[in-house]
C-alpha positions as CSV (number, residue, x, y, z in Angstrom):
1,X,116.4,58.5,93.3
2,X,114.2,55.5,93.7
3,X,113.5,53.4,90.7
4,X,111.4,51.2,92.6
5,X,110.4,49.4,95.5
6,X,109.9,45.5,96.4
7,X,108.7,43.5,99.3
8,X,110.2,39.8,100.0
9,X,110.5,37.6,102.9
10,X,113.4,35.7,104.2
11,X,112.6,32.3,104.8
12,X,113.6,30.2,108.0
13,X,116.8,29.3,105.9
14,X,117.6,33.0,105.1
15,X,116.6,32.8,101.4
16,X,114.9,35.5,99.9
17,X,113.6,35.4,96.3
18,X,113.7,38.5,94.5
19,X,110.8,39.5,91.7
20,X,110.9,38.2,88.4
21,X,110.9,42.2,87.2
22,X,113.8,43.1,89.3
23,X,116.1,40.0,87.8
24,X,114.8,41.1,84.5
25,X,115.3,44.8,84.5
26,X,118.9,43.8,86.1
27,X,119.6,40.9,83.8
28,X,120.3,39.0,86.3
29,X,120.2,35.1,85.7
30,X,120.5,31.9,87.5
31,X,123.6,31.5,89.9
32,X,124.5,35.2,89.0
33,X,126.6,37.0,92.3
34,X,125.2,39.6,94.3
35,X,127.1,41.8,97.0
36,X,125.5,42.8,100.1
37,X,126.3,46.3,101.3
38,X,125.3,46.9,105.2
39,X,125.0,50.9,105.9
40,X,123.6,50.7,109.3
41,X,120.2,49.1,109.0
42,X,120.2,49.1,105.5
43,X,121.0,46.6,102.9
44,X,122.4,46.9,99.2
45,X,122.1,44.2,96.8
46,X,124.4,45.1,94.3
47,X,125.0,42.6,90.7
48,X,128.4,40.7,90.3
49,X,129.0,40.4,87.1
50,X,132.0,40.8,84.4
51,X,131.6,44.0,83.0
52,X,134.2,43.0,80.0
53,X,132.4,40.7,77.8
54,X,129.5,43.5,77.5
55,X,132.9,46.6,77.5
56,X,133.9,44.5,74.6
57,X,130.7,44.2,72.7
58,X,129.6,47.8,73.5
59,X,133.6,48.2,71.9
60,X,133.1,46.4,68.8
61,X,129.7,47.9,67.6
62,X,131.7,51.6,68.2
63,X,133.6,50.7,66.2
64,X,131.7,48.7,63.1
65,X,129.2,51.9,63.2
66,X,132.3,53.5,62.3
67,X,133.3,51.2,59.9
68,X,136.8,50.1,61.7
69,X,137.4,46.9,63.4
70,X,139.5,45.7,66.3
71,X,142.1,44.8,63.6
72,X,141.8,48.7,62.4
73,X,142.3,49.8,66.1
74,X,145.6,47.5,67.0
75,X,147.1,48.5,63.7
76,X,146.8,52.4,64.7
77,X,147.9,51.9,68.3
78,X,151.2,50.4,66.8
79,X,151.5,53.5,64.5
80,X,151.0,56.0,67.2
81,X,153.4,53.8,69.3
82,X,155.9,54.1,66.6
83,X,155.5,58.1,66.4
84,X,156.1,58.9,70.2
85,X,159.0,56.6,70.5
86,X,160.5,58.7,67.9
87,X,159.8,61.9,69.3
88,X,160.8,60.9,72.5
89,X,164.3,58.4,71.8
90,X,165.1,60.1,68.1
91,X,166.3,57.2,65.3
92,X,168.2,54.8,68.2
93,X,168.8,52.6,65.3
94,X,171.1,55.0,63.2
């Protein structure tokens, strides 16, 4: 599937500038990383960026639409943690 296509030229230094649509539509910003993937002829300009900040964000309105928090979500994970140590190692304690 082709989204679209764009024409740029390579300067004498090797710089190429690529349309202001494509760095929008790709959020890409000043200094951001790109990795070039050769497959024969071909080229693939592929965005660097950490994925975690927007993971986390995409994360937190899960779970506000939800009405929990991150808080909400830790305290549960040491529940269920609690509950399969049981079933697994019994009452070690007594």
């Amino acid at each position: 599937m082709v989204d679209a296509i764009y024409e740029v030229n390579v300067d004498a230094e090797g710089k190429l500038t690529l349309p202001a649509e494509l760095r929008e539509s790709l959020g890409l910003q000043a200094d951001d990383t790109l990795k070039i993937v050769q497959t024969g002829e071909h080229v693939l300009l592929i965005p660097k960026r950490l994925l975690v900040p927007e993971f986390a964000g995409y994360m937190s309105q899960l779970l506000a639409d939800k009405g929990l928090t991150v808080d909400n979500l830790l305290a549960s994970g040491e529940d269920i943690r609690d509950e399969l140590f049981q079933e697994r190692y019994g009452d070690l304690a007594g």
